[in-house]
N, C-alpha and C positions, 0 to 999 in steps of 0.2 A: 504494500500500500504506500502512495508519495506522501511524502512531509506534510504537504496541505492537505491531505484527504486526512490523515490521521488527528491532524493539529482540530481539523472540524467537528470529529467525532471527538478530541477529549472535551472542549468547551460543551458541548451539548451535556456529555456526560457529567461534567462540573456543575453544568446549571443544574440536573437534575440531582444530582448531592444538595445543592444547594437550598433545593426545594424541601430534601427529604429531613434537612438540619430544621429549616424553619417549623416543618410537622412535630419533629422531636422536640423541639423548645416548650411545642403546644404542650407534648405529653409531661415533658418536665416539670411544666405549672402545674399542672394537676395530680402528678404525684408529688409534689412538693406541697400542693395544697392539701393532700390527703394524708399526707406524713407517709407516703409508699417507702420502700426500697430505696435509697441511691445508688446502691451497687448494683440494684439491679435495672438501675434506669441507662446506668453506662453500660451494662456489658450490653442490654438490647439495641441503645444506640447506636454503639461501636458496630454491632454484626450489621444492627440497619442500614447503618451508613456505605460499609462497604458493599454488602449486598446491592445497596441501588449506586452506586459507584459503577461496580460490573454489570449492574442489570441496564442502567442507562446507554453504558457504551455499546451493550449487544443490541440497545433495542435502535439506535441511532444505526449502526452498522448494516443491519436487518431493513432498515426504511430508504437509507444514503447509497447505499451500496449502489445499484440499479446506476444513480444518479450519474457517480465516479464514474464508471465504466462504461459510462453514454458519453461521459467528456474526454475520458481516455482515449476512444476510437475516433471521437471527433478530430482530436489533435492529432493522432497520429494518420487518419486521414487525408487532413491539410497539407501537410509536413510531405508526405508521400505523394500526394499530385503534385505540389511545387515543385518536386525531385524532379518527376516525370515531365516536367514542363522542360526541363533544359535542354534536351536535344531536338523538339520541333522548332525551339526560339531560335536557335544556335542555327542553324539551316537556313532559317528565315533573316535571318540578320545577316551572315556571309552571302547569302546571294543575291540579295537587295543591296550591298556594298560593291562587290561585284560588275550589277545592272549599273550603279550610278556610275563608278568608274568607265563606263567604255560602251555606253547607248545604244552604240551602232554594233556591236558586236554580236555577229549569226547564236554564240552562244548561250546567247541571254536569254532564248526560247526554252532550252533545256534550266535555263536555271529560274523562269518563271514557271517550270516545271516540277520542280525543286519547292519551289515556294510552295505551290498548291500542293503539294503532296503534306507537306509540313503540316498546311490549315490540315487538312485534313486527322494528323495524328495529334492535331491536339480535338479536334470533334470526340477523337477516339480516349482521348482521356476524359472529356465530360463522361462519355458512356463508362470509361472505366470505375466511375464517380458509381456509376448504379452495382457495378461487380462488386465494389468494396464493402457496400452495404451487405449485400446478398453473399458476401464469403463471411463477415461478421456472425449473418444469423446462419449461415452455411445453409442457404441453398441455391449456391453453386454447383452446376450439373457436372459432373466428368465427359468426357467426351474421347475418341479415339480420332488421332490426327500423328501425319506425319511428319517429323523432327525436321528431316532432309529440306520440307518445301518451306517451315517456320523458317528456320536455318535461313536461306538462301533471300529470302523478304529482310531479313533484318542485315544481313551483311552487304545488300541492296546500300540499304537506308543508310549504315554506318560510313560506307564507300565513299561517298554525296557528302561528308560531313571530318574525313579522317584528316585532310590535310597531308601533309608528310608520311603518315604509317599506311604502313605498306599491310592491305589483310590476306591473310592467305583462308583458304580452306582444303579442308579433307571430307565430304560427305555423305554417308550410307545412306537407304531409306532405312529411319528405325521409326515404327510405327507405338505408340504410346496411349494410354489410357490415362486423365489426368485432368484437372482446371487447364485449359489450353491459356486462357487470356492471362492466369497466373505465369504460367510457364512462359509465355512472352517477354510479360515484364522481368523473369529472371534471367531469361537470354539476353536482350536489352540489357539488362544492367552489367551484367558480365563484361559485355563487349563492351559498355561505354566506359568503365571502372578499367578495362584492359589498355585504351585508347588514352584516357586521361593520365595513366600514372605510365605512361610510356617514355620513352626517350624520343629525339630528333630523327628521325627515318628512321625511325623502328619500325617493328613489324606484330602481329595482332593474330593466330591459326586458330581456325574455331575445328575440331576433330570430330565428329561425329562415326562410331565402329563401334561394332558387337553390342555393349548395353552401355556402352559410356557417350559421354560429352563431354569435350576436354577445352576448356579456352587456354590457350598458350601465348605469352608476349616477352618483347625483349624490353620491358621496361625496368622500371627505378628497383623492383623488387622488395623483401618484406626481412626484417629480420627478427628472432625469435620472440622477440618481446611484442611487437607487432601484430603479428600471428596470433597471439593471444589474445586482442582487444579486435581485431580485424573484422568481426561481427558485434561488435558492440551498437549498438545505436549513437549516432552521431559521431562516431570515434572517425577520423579522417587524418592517414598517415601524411598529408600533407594539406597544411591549415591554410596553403596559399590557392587551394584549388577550388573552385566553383562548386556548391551544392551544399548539400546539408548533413552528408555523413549517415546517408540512410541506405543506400544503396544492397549493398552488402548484409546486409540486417534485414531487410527485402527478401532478398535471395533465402537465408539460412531458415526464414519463417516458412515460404514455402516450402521447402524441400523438406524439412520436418513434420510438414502435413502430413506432406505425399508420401514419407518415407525414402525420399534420397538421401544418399550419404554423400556428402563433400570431401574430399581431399584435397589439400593447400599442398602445395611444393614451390618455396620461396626462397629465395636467395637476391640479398641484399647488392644492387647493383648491375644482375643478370638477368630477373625475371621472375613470371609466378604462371602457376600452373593451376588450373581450376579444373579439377576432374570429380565428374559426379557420375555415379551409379545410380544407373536408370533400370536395373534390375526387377524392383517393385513394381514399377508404370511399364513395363513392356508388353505387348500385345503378340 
């Protein structure tokens, strides 16, 4: 539970001590008035108090709860389409830079093609706006779709946007059983976390063979301490780069659904290796 959600539920639970002390003060007068017990007006108190101490915070936890966890998914929500916003913007803004440099140039047609594709994948993020709901309450359907043709759409779209990095591929058809729109957005984020922490002419192999998927790059790489925090939420091995450090943490939640297992093979200055076992979703 976060610091604020806990800090909320102790004040409710204080005021409700609070309540339960002023009731006890009633009862004090009156056995004070009646010559009762003192000892036994404190020990009744003392249990009363703590009893509604505890009974307060469960019953606050019990009513709040619901609450927190509709603002939890909110925020992480938000957080998560803004991530997703940064590669149809990124497209859209080098090729409109592009256009204005050089008007007349035959290839501005491909690159107002470029743009439209762009609007497009953010259209595809409002809709992704209804998936996040519908994976929250899970009902989100599974479906059976081939890796090879997702595959080859997204190294399209990343091509159009890499600049210097060189992408290679290797492709099978491996056909899959799984949230497909989930799985997008974990290819997507691969490739563009592989693109991002890259070097100057580097290079970017997405593998797909027998039950794996393997993203491979020759960038900046990870070193052991890294590794460790590498799915954390918002953790971002380099604070100078675009985004919000969600990417990765993306990734690790889906594949934990679905039952993929991750493997990192990293070295600090060489490259990283992202190889997942697709063993579970094979069809």
């Amino acid at each position: 539970m976060e610091k604020e959600h806990r800090w909320v539920l102790a004040k409710i639970s204080l005021f409700f001590s609070l309540w339960m002390f002023f009731i006890f003060s009633i009862i004090y007068f009156i056995i004070d008035k009646f010559y009762l017990s003192e000892n036994l007006f404190y020990l009744v108190g003392i249990t009363a108090f703590l009893i509604s101490l505890f009974g307060g915070y469960m019953l606050a936890l019990f009513f709040l709860n619901p609450i927190f966890q509709t603002n939890k998914f909110l925020d992480r929500l938000l957080k998560d389409t803004l991530h997703e916003l940064n590669i149809p913007v990124a497209t859209i803004k080098a090729n409109a830079q592009m256009i204005k440099t050089n008007p007349a140039n035959p290839k501005n047609i491909k690159r107002i093609d470029r743009i439209e594709k762009s609007c497009e994948d953010l259209l595809q993020l409002y809709k992704g706006m209804d998936y996040y709901i519908k994976r929250e309450i899970e009902q989100v359907d599974k479906e059976v779709f081939d890796l090879k043709d997702m595959s080859q759409e997204s190294i399209k779209k990343f091509k159009e946007i890499s600049k210097d990095i060189t992408i290679l591929d290797e492709l099978q058809e491996i056909k899959v059983k799984a949230d497909k729109m989930g799985f997008r957005k974990v290819l997507d984020n691969l490739i563009s976390n592989a693109i991002k922490y890259n070097k100057p002419g580097g290079y970017v192999k997405i593998i797909l063979k027998e039950e794996y998927l393997i993203i491979e790059d020759g960038g900046i790489g990870m070193d052991s301490s890294e590794l460790f925090r590498v799915f954390d939420r918002h953790y971002q091995a380099d604070e100078s780069k675009s985004g919000y450090g969600l990417g990765l943490s993306i990734v690790k939640s889906y594949c934990d659904k679905e039952r993929i297992y991750i493997n990192i093979d990293s070295k600090k200055g060489v490259g990283s290796k992202f190889k997942l076992n697709l063993k579970n979703i094979k069809v």
